[in-house]
N, C-alpha and C positions, 0 to 999 in steps of 0.2 A: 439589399438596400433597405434601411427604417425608413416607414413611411408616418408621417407626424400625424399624431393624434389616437394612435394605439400605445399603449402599455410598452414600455421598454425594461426587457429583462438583459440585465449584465450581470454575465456568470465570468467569474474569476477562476481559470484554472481549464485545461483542456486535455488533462489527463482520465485516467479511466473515470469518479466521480465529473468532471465538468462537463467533460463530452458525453457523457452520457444522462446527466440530467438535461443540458442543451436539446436534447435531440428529444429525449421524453417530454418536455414541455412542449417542441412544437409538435407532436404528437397529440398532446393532451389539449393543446390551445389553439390549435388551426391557426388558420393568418390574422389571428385576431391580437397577434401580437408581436416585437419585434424582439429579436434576441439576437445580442453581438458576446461572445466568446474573447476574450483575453487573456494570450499567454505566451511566454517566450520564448516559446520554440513551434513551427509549422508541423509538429506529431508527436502522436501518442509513442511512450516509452511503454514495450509491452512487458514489463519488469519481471512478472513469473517465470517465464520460459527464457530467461537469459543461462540459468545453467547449464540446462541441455544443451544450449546452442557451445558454450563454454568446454565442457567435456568433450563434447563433440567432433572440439577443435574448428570449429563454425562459426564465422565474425559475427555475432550479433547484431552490428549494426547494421547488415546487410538483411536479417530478418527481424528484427525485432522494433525498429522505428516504422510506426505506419503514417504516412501526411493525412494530415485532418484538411487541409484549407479546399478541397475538393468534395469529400463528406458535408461541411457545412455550409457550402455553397449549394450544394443540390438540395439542404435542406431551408435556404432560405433563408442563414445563419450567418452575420457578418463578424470577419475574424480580425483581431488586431493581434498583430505580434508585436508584443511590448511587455512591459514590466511594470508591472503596478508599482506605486512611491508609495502613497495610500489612498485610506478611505477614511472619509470625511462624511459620517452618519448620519449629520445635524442637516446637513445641503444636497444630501441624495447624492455624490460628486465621487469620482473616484481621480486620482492623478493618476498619468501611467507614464513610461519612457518608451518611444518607439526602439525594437531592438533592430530592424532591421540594418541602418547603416547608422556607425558612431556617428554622438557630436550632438543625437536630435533632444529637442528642448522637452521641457515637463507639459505634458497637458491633459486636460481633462472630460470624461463624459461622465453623464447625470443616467439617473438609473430611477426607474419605481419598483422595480425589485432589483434585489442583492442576492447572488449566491456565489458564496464563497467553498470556493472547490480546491483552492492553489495547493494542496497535502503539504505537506510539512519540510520542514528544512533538515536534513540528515546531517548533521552535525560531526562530520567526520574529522573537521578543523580543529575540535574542543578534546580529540586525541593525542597525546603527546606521543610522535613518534609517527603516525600515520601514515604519513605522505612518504617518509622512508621505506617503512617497513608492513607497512599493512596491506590489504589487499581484501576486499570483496567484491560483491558482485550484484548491487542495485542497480547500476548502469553501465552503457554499453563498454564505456571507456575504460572504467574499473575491472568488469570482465576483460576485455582484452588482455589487461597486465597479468591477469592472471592464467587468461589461454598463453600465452606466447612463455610466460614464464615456469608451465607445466608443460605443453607441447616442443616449449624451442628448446629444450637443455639446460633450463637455469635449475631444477627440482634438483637437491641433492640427496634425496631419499634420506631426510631429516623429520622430527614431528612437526606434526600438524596441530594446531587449536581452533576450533572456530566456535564463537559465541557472541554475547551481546553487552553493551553498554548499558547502565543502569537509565530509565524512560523517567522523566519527570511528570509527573500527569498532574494539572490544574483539581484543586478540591473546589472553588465557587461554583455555585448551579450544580456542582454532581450531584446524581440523584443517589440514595441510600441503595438500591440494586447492582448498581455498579462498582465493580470490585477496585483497588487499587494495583497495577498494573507494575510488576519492576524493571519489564521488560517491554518495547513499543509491540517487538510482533517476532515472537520465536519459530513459526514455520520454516523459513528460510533459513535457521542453523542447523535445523534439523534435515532439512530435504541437501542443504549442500552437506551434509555429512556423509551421509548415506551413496547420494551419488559419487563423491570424489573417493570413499571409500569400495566400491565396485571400479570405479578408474584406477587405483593403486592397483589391484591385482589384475585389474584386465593388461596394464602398460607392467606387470612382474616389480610392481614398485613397492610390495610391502601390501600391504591389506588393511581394514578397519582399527587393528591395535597402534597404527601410529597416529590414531587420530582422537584428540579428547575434545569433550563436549562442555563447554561452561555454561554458566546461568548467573546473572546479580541475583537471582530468587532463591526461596528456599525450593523448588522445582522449577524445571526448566518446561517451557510452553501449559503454562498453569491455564490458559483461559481453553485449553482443552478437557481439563476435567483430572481429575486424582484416577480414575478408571481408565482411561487414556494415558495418560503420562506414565501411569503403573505399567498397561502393556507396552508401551514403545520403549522403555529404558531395559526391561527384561528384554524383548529381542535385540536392542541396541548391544548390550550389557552380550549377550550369546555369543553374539557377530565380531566381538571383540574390540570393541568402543569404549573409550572411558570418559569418567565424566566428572565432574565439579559443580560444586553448588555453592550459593552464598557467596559467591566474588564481593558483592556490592555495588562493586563498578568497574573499568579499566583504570588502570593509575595512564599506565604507559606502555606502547610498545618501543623493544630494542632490538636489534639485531641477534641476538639470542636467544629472545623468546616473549613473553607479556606478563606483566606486574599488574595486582590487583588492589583494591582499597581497601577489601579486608590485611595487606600484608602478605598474601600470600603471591608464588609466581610457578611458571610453566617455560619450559624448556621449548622453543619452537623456532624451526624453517621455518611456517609458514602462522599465519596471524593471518587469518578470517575472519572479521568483526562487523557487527552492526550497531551504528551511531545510538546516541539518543536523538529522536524526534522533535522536533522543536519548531515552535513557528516563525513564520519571515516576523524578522524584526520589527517590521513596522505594524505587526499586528498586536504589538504587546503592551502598547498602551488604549489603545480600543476601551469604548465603553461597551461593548457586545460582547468582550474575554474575559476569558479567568485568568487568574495571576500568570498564567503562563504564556496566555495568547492565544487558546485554540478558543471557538468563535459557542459560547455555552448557546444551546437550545433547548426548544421542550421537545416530546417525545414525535411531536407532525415538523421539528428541524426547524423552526422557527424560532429564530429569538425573543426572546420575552417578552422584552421592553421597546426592539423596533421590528415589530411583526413582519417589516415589508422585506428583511433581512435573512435569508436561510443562510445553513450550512453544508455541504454533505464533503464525508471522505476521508482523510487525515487531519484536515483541517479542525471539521469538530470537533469537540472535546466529547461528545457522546462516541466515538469513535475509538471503541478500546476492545481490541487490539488494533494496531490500525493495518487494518486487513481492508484486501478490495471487495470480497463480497459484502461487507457491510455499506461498504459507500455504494453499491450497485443497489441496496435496499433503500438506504438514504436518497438517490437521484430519483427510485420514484413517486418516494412521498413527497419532494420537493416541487416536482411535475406536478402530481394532482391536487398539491396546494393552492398554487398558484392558479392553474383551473377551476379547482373551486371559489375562487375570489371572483376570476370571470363569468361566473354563472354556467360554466361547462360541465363539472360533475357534482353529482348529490354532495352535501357531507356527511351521510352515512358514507359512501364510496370513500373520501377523500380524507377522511381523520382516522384512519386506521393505523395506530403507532406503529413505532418503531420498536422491532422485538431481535432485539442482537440474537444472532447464532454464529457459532465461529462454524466455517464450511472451506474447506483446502484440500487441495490436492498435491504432492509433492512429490519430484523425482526421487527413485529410489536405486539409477543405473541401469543398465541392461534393460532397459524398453520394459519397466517394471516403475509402480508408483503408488504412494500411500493416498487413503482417502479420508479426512474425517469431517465428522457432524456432531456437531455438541451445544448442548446450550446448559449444562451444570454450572457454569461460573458465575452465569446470571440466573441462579434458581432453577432453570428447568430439568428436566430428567432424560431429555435424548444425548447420548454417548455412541457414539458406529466409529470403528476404524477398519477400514479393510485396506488389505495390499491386492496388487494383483497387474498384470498387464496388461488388462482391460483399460482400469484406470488411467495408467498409463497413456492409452490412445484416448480417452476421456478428456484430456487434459490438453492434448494436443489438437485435439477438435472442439475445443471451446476456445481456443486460439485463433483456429479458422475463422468459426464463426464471428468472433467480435472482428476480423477484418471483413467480412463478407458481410457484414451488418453495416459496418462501418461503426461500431463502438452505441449499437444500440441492441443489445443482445436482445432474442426474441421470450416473450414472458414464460414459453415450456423449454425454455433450457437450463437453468437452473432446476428446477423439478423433474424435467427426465433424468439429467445427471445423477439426483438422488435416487429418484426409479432404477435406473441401471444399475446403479453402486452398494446401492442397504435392501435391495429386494431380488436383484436379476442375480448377482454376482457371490 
């Protein structure tokens, strides 16, 4: 319950960035402030580990949706499930639509801070052919079509393709350190490759050679680094993977296989693809976006020009790749900003930028799994990739813990991870 006369914080979005800056700020801000959560659905989609569950022949929905409305209760956190219309900057005011039963009217609540967490809109509609023929695995639903369609008998031990849709990224407010991006976030075509390529010959279906790899880029998972991408595509390339580069874009998928924008095409059963990224519509006329909609900040995720306005997640546009440990970094400079507004931490403590590293971990099959650390794309000089089955359970215990947390992961787990993975292992 908001009690009147404190600071009301509305955070937009309840997925891994909202819940978890929600929950860092009432950490960072004691009851000295009120914060309501809005989003349209009652949990977190735990997006990473839908593959495994997938291969595994494991309904994801059954492990991979955790309820939030219980987490943000204990923290003192009021929830609306609903759907934002929009946001109206000038009036501090957000419209939203209740989702829980059809039919309910437009209304509105007032904010003294904004943070805009909703990630992005996956644009799987803007594929010609998709909903026939396509098939990935960002959510639960989409993984099922594709467990039941590999586990029930539909597979005709035909090729595979799986790769990405060319990423539009916003140039307003980029900063010159930030690379342009042609792909939104390539882990995920590479970790389902790898794994569904250990699934072919665990089920006698053929092995890694019927499965090719594409990329819009001139390499494919470029925000890893040229010494990364060098070693992953030689062991890919060993294991008997093929690959394509410079697509551009998808044209189209067909029952045959996928057309590309350069003109070229691929022979495929199966069509694994990930959308371009793109913002809810209603955020594309914003005076807080770049031409594309994602919500521009400086480097403490404040926007410029209405200070009282964060970002963290997908939704940023400083958010490139748009990977979840970036917005897990994002959520808690956005917490101790707002603290330091309240006279809660120094700002030496509180203005300490935002310093992108791309950091994944990603199935590799057989209770085995890749690990990298890099920050080359944005200038720096750490590059680490290890494999290994440690990893593996690394990756499945940082699963645990963001439900045993409840989506507020504790500040030495990310740093063990790296301790365990580029020193122990």
């Amino acid at each position: 319950m908001n009690h009147p006369g404190k600071p009301h914080v509305l955070v937009l979005g309840g997925n891994f960035a909202g819940l978890t800056t929600a929950r860092f700020i009432r950490e960072q801000c004691g009851e000295d402030i009120n914060i309501t959560v809005i989003d349209r659905k009652p949990y977190l989609l735990f997006i990473p580990n839908i593959p495994i569950e997938v291969f595994a022949n494991r309904n994801p929905q059954n492990t991979m949706h955790m309820p939030i409305e219980h987490i943000l209760h204990d923290d003192r956190i009021d929830f609306i499930q609903a759907e934002v219309q929009t946001i109206d900057v000038e009036s501090s005011l957000v419209d939203y639509v209740s989702m829980e039963r059809p039919g309910s009217p437009i209304e509105h609540i007032k904010y003294d801070y904004l943070v805009v967490a909703l990630g992005a809109r996956l644009a799987y509609d803007k594929i010609e052919g998709f909903g026939e023929y396509g098939f990935t695995l960002s959510d639960t639903y989409h993984g099922n079509r594709l467990r039941h369609y590999l586990h029930g008998g539909g597979y005709k031990g035909g090729p595979i393709v799986i790769g990405s849709s060319r990423f539009h990224q916003g140039t307003k407010g980029k900063p010159d350190w930030l690379p342009n991006a042609m792909a939104a976030c390539e882990g995920p075509p590479l970790e389902i490759a790898l794994s569904l390529g250990a699934w072919l010959e665990d089920h006698a279906q053929g092995g890694p050679d019927k499965i090719t790899l594409f990329t819009p880029g001139q390499v494919i998972a470029e925000d890893a680094g040229e010494e990364i991408v060098t070693k992953f595509l030689a062991m890919a390339g060993s294991m008997g993977y093929h690959y394509v580069n410079k697509t551009e874009d998808i044209k189209r998928l067909t029952a045959d296989g996928i057309e590309f924008a350069n003109g070229k095409s691929l022979e495929a059963e199966i069509k694994i693809v990930l959308p371009d990224w793109q913002p809810h519509s209603f955020m594309k006329d914003l005076p807080i976006v770049d031409e594309k909609g994602f919500v521009i900040t400086d480097l403490t995720m404040r926007n410029p020009d209405y200070p009282r306005i964060f970002a963290a997640g997908d939704a940023a546009a400083l958010t490139v790749p748009k990977l979840g440990t970036l917005g897990d970094m994002q959520a808690r400079i956005v917490a101790l900003q707002i603290a330091k507004d309240l006279g809660k931490v120094s700002a030496e403590k509180a203005d300490q930028p935002f310093r992108p590293e791309v950091i994944c971990m990603g199935d590799m099959g057989r209770d085995k799994a890749f690990y990298i650390h890099s920050d080359v794309w944005y200038g720096g000089k750490t590059s680490i990739m290890k494999t290994g089955h440690m990893i593996f359970a690394l990756k499945l215990a940082f699963k645990e813990m963001y439900y045993r947390t409840g989506g507020k992961p504790s500040r030495w787990g990310l740093p063990l991870t790296e301790l365990l993975t580029e020193h122990l292992l």
